[in-house]
C-alpha positions as CSV (number, residue, x, y, z in Angstrom):
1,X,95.9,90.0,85.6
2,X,96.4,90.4,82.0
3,X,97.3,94.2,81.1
4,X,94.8,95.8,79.0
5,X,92.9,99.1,77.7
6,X,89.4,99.8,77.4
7,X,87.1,103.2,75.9
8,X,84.3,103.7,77.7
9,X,81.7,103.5,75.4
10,X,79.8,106.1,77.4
11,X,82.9,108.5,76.1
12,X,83.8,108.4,72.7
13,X,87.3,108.9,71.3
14,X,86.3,111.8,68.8
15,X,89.4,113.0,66.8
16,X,92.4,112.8,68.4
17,X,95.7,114.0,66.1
18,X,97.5,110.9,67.5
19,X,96.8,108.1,69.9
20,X,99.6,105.3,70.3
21,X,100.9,103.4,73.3
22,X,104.8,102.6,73.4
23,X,106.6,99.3,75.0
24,X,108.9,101.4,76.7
25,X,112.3,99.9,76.9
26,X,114.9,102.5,76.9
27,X,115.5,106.4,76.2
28,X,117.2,108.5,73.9
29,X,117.7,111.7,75.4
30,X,118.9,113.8,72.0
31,X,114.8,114.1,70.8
32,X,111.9,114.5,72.3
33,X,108.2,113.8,72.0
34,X,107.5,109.9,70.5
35,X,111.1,109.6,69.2
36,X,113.1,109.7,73.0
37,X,111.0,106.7,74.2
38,X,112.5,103.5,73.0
39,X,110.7,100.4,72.0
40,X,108.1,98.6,70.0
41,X,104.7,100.7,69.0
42,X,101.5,99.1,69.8
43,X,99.6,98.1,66.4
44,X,96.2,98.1,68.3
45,X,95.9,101.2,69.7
46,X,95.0,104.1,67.4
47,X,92.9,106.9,66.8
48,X,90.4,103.8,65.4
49,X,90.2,102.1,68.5
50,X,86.8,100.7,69.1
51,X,84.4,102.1,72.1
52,X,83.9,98.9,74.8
53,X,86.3,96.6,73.2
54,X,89.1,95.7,75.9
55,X,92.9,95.8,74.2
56,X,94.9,93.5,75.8
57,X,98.5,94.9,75.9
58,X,100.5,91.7,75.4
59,X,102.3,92.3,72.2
60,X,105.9,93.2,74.6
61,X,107.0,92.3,77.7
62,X,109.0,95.8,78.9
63,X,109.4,97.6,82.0
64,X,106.8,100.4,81.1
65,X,104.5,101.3,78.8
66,X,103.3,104.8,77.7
67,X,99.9,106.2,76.4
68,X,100.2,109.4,74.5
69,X,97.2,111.3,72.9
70,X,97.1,114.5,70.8
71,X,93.4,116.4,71.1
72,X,95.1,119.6,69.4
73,X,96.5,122.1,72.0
74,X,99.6,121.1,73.9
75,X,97.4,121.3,77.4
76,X,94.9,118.8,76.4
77,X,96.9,115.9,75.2
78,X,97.0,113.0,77.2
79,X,100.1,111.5,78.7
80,X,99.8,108.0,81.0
81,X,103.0,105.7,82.0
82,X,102.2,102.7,83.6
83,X,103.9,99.4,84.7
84,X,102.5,96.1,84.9
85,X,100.2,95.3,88.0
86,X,97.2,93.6,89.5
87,X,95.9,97.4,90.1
88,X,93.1,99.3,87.8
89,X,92.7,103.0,87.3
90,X,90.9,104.8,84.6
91,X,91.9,108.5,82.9
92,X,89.9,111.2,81.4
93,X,91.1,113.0,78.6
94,X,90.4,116.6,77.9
95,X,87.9,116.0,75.7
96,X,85.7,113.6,78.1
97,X,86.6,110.3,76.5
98,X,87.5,108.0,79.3
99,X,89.9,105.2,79.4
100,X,90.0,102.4,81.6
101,X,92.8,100.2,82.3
102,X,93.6,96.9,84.2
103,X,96.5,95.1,85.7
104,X,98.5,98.2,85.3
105,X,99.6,101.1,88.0
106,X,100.0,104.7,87.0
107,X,103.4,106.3,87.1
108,X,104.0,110.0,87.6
109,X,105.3,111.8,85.3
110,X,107.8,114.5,87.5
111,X,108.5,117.6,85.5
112,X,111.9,119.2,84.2
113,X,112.6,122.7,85.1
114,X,113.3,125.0,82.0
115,X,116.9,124.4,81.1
116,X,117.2,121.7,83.2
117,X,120.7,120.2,82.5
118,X,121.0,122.4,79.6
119,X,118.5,120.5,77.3
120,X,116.2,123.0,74.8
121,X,112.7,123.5,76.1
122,X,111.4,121.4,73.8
123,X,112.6,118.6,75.8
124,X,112.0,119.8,79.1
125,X,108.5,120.7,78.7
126,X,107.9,117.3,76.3
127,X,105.8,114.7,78.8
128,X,107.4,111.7,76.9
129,X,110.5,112.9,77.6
130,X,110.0,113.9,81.2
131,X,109.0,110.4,81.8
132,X,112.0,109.1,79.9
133,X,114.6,110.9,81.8
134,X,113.0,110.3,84.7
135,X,112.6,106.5,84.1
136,X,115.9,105.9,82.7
137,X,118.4,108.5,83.4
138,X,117.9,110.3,87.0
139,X,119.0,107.5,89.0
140,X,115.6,107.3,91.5
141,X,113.5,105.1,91.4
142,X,109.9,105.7,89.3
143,X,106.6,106.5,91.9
144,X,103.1,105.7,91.4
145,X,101.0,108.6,90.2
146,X,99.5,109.2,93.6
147,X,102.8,109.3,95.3
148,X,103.7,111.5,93.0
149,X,101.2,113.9,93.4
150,X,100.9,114.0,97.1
151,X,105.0,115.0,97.1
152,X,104.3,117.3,94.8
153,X,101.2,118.7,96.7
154,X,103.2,119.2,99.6
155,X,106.3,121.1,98.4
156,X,106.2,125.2,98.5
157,X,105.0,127.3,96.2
158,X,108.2,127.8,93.4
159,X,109.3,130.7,92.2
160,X,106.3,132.8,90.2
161,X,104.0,130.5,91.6
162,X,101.5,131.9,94.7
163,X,100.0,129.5,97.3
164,X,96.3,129.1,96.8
165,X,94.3,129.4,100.2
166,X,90.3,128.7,100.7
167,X,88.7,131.1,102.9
C-alpha cells in the first residue's frame, strides 16, 4: 500500500499557522520544534492542501515520517509520527479538520519529564522533539500509538497528578 494523506472534505483545514510533514531520517538534539527532526520537507503538504485530494507521500524513502500542525495555542497543534505500513488510521485536529491516512501506522509520541537529562523545557515539552529523542537516541525500540497509550493508561498516577475514578 502506497503511503498517503488525505482531508476530509467534510472537515476543512481552516488556518493553520504551519502544516508540514518531515522525511524523518535522523535528530539533532541541540534545537527543538521543526529544526531537531532531520530530513527532507514534504513540498505537498501545506496549509494549501486541497480538501479530498489523496497525497501520496513518496517523495523519501526514510524510517519515519512526521506531521506537525500549528492551530495557534500550544495545546491544539497537531503532532502524528508514523512509519510505513499496510495499516490506516485517521486524526482529528483541534479544530475538527480530519485527516486520513493509508499504508502508515501511528507511533506514540512518549513524553520527557521537565529537565529530563538536563535539556531546557523547551525541548522537553517540544512534541517533535519528544519523538526525536525517543526515535533516535533512547535506545528502545519506537511503539504504535495504541501500545503506547495502553502503557501509559496503566501506569500510576505521577507526582501532582490524582487518579480519576467514575462513581
Amino acid at each position: 500500500m502506497i503511503p498517503s494523506v488525505t482531508l476530509d472534505p467534510a472537515t476543512p483545514l481552516g488556518t493553520p499557522r504551519w502544516l508540514w510533514l518531515r522525511y524523518v531520517n535522523g535528530f539533532h538534539d541541540g534545537a527543538h520544534c521543526a529544526k531537531c527532526l532531520l530530513g527532507t520537507p514534504s513540498r505537498r503538504i501545506t496549509p494549501r492542501m486541497t480538501p479530498g485530494k489523496e497525497i501520496l507521500l513518496i517523495e523519501q524513502d526514510t524510517p519515519y515520517l512526521y506531521l506537525c500542525a500549528g492551530f495557534g495555542k500550544y495545546e491544539w497543534n497537531l503532532h502524528v509520527a508514523m512509519v510505513t505500513s499496510n495499516q490506516a488510521f485517521s486524526v482529528t485536529a483541534h479544530n475538527g479538520a480530519t485527516f486520513h491516512f493509508r499504508g502508515l501506522r501511528r507511533l506514540w509520541i512518549p513524553p520527557l519529564e521537565l529537565g529530563f537529562r538536563r535539556y531546557p523545557d523547551a525541548m522537553t515539552t517540544c512534541r517533535n522533539f519528544q519523538f526525536g529523542y525517543s526515535a533516535f537516541l533512547s535506545g528502545r525500540p519506537v511503539v504504535s500509538f495504541e501500545d503506547g497509550l495502553a502503557a501509559a493508561n496503566a501506569l500510576p498516577p505521577g507526582p501532582g497528578q490524582v487518579e480519576l475514578t467514575l462513581k
